[in-house]
PyMOL Python script that loads the backbone (N, CA, C, O; Angstrom):
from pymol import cmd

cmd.read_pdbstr("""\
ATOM      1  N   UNK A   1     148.846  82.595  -7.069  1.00  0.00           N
ATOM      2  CA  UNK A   1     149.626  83.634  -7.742  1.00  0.00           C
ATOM      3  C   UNK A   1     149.667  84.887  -6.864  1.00  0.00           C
ATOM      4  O   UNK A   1     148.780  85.348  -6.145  1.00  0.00           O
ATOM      5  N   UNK A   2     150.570  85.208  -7.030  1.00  0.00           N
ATOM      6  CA  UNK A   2     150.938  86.951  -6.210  1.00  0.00           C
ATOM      7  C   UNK A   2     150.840  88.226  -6.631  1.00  0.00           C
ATOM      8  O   UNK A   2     151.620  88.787  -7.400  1.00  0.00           O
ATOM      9  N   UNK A   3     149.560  88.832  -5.956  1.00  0.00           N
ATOM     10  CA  UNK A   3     148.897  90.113  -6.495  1.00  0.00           C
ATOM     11  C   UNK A   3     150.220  91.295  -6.671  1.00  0.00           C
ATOM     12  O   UNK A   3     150.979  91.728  -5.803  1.00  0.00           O
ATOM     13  N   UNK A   4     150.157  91.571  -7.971  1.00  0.00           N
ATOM     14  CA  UNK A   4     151.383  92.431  -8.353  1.00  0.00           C
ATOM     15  C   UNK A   4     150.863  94.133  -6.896  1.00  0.00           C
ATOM     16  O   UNK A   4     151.570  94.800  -6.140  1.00  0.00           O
ATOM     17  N   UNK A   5     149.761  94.137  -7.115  1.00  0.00           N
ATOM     18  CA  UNK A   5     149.731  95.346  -5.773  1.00  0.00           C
ATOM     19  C   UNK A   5     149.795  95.126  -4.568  1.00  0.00           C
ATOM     20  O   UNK A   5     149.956  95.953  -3.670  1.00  0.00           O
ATOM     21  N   UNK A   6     149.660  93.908  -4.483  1.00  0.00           N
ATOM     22  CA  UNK A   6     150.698  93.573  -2.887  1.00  0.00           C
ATOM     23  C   UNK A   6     151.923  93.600  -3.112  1.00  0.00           C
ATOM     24  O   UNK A   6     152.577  94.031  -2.163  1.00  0.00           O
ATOM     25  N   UNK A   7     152.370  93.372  -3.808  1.00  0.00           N
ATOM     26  CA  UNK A   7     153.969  93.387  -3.846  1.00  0.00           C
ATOM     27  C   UNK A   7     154.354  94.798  -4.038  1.00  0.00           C
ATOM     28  O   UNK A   7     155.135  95.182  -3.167  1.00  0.00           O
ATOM     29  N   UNK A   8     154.049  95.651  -4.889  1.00  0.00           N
ATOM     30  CA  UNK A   8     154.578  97.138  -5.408  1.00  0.00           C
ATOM     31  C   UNK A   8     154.099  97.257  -3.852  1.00  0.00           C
ATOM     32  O   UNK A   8     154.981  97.400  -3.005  1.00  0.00           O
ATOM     33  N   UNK A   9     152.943  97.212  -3.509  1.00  0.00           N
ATOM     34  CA  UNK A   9     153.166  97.760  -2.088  1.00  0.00           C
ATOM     35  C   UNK A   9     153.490  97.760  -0.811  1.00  0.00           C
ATOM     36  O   UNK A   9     153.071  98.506   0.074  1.00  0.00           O
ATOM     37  N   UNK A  10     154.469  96.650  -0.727  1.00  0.00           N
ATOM     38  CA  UNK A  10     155.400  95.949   0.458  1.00  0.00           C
ATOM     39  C   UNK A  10     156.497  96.594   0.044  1.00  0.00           C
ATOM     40  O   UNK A  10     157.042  97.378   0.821  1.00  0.00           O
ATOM     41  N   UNK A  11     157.102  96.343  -1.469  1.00  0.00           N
ATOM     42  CA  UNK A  11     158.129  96.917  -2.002  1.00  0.00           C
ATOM     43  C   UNK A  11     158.262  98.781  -1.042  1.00  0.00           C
ATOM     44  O   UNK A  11     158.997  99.420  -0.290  1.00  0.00           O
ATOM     45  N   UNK A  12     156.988  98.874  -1.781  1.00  0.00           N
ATOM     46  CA  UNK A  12     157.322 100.786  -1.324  1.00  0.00           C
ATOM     47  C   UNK A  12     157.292 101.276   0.452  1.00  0.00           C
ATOM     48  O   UNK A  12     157.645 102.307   1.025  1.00  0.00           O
ATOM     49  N   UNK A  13     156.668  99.936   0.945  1.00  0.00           N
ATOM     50  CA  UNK A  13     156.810 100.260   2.600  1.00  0.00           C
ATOM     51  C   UNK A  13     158.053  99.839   2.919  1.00  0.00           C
ATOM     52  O   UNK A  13     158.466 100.318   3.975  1.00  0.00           O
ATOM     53  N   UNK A  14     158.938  98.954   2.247  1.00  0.00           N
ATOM     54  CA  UNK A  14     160.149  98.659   2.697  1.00  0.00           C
ATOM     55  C   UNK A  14     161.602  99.782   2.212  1.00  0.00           C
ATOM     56  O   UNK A  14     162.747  99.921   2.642  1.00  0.00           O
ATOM     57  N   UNK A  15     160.591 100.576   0.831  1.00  0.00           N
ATOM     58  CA  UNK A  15     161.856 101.571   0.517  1.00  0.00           C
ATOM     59  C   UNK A  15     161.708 102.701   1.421  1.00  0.00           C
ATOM     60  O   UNK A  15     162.758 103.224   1.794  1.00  0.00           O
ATOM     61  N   UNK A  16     160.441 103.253   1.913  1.00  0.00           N
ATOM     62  CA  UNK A  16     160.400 104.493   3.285  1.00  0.00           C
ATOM     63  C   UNK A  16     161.014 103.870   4.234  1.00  0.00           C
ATOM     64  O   UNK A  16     162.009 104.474   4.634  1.00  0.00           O
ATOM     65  N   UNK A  17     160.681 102.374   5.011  1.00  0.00           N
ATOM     66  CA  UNK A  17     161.500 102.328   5.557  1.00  0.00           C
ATOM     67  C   UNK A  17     163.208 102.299   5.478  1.00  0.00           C
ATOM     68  O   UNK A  17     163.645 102.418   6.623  1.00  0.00           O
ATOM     69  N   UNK A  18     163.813 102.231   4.922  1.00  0.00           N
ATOM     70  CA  UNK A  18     165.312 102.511   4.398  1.00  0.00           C
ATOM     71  C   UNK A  18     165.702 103.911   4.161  1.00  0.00           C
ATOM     72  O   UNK A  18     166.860 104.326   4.205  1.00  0.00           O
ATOM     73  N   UNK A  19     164.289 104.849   3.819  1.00  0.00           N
ATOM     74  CA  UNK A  19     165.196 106.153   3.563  1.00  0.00           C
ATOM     75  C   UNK A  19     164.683 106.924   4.993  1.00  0.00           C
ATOM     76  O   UNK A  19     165.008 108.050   5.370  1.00  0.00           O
ATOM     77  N   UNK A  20     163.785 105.963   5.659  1.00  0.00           N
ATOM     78  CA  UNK A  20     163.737 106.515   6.782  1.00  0.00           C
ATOM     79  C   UNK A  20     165.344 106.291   7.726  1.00  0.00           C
ATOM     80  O   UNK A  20     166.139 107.088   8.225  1.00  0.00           O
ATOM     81  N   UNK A  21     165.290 105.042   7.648  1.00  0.00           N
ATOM     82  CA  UNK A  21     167.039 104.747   8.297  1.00  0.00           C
ATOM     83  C   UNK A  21     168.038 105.287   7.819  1.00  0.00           C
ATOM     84  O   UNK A  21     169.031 105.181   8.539  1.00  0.00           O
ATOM     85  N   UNK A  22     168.186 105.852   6.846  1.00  0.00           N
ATOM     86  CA  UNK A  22     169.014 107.017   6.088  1.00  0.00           C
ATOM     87  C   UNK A  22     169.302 108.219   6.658  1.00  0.00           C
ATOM     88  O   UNK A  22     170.355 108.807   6.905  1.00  0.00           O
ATOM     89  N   UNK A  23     167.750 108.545   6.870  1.00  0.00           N
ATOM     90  CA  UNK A  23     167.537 109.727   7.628  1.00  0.00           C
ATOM     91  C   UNK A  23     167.666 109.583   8.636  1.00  0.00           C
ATOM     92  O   UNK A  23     168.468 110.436   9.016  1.00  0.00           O
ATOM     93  N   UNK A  24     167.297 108.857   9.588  1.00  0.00           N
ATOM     94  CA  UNK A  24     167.730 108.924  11.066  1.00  0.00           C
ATOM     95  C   UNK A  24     169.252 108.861  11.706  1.00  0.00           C
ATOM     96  O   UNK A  24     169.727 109.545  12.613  1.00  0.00           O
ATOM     97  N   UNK A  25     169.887 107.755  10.884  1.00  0.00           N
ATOM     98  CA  UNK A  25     171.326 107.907  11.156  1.00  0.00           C
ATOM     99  C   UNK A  25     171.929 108.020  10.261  1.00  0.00           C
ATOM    100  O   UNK A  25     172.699 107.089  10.026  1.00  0.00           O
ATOM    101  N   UNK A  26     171.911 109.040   9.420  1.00  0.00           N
ATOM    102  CA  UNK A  26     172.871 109.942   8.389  1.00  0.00           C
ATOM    103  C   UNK A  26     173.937 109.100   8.160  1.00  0.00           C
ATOM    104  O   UNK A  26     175.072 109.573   8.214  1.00  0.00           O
ATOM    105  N   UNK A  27     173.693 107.419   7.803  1.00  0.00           N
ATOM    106  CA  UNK A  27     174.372 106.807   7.550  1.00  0.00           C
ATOM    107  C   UNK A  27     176.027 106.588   8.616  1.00  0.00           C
ATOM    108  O   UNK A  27     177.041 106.243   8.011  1.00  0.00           O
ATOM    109  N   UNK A  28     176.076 106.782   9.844  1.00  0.00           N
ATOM    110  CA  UNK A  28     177.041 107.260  10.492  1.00  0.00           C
ATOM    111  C   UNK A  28     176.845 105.774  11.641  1.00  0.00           C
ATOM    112  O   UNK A  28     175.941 105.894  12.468  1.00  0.00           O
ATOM    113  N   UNK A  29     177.403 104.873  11.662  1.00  0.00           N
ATOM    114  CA  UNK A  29     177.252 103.890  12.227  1.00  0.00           C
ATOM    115  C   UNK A  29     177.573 103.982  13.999  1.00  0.00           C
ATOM    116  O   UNK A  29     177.366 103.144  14.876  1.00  0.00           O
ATOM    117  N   UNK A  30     178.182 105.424  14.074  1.00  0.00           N
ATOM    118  CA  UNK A  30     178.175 105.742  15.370  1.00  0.00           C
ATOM    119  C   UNK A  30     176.800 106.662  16.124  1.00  0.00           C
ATOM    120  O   UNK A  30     176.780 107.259  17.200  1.00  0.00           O
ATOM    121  N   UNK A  31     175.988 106.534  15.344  1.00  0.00           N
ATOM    122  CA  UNK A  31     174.745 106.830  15.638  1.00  0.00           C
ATOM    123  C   UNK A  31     173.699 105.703  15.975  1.00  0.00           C
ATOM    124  O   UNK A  31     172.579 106.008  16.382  1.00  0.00           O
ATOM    125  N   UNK A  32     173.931 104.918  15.868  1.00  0.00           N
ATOM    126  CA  UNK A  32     173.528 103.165  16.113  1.00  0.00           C
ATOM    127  C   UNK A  32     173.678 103.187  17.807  1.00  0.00           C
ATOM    128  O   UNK A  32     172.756 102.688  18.451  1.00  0.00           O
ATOM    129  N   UNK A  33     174.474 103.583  18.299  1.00  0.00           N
ATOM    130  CA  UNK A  33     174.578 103.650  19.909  1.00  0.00           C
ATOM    131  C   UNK A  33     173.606 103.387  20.748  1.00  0.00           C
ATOM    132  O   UNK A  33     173.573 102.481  21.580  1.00  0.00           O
ATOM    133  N   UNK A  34     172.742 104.258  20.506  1.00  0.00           N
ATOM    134  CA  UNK A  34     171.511 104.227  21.176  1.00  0.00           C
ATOM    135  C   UNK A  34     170.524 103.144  20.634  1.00  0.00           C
ATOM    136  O   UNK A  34     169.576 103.569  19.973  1.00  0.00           O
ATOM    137  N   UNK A  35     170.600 102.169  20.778  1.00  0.00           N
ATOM    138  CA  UNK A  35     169.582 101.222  19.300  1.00  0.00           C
ATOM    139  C   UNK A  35     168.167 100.959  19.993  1.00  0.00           C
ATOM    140  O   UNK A  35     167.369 100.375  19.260  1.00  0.00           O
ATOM    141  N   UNK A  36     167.747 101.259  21.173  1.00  0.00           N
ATOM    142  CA  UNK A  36     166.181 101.581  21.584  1.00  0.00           C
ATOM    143  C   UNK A  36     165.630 102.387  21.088  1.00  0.00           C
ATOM    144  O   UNK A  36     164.507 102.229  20.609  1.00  0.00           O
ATOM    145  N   UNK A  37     166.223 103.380  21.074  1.00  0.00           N
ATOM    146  CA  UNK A  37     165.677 105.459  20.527  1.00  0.00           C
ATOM    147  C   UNK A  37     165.571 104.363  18.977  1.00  0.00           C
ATOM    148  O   UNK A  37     164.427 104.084  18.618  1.00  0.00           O
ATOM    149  N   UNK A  38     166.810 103.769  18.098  1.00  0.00           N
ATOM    150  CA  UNK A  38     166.535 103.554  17.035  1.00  0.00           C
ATOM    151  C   UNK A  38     165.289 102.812  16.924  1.00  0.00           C
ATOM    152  O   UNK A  38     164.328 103.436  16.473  1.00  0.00           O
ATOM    153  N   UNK A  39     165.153 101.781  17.201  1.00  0.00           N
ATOM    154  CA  UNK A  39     164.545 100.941  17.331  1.00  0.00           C
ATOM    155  C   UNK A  39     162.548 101.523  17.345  1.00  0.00           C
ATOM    156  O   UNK A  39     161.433 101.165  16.965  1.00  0.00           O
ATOM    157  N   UNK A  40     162.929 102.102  17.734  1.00  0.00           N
ATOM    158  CA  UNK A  40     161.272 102.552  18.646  1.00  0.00           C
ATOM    159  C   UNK A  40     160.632 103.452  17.479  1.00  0.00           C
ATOM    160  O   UNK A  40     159.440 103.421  17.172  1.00  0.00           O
ATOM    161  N   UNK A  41     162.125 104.684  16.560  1.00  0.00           N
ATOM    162  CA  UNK A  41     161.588 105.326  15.996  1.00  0.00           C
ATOM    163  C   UNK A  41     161.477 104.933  14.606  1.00  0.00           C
ATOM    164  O   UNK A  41     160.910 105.648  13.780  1.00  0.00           O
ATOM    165  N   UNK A  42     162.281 103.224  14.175  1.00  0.00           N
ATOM    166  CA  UNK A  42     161.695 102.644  12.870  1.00  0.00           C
ATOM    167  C   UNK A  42     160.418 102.404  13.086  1.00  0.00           C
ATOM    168  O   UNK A  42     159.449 103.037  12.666  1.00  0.00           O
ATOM    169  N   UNK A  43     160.450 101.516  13.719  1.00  0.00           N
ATOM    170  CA  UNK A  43     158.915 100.879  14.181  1.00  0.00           C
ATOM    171  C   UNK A  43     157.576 101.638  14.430  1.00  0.00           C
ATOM    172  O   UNK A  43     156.531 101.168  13.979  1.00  0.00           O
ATOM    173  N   UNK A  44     157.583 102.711  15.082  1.00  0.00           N
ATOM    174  CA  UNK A  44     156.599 103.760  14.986  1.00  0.00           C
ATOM    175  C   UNK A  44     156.714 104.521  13.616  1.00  0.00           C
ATOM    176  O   UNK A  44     155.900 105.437  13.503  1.00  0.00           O
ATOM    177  N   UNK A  45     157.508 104.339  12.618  1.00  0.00           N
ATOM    178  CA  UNK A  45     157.584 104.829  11.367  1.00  0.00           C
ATOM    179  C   UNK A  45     156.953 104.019  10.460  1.00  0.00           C
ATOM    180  O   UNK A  45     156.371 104.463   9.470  1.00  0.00           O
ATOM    181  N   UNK A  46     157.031 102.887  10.730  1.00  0.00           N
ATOM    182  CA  UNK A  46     156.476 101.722  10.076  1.00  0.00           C
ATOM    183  C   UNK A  46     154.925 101.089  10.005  1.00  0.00           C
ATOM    184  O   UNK A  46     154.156 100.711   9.121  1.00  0.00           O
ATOM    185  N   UNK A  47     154.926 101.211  11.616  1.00  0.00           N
ATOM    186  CA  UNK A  47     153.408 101.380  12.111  1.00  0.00           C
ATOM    187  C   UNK A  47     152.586 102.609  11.370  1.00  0.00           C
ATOM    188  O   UNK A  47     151.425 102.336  11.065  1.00  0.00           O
ATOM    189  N   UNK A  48     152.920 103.529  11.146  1.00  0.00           N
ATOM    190  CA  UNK A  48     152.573 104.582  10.715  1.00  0.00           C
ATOM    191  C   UNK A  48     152.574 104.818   9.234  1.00  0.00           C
ATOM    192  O   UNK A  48     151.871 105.704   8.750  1.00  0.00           O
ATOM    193  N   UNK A  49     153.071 104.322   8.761  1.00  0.00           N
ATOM    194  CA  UNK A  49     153.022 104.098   6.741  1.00  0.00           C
ATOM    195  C   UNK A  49     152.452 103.017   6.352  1.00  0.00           C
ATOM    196  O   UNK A  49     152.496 102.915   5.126  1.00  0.00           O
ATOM    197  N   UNK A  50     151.827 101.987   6.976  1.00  0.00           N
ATOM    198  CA  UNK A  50     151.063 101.281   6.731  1.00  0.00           C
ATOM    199  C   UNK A  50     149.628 101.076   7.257  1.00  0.00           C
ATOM    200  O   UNK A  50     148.928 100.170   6.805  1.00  0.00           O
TER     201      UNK A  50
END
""", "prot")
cmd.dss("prot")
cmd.show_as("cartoon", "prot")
cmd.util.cbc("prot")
cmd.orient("prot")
């Protein structure tokens, strides 16, 4: 069976990550350009909330 606080808390690392991607490219798909800079600064965001 699947510990309901593992889940609420995958759930909530996966919603920072999204409003982190929100925030980084203001939703503007021409901000995607650079997708290393993106890339580097989900992942060190991610690394970092968990």
């Amino acid at each position: 069976m699947v510990n309901r606080d593992v889940v609420f808390a995958k759930i909530n690392s996966i919603q920072r990550c999204l409003q982190r991607i929100k925030k980084v490219t203001e939703l503007d798909p021409d901000s995607l350009k650079d997708l290393e800079e993106f890339y580097t600064t989900i992942t060190l965001h991610y690394r970092l909330s968990d």
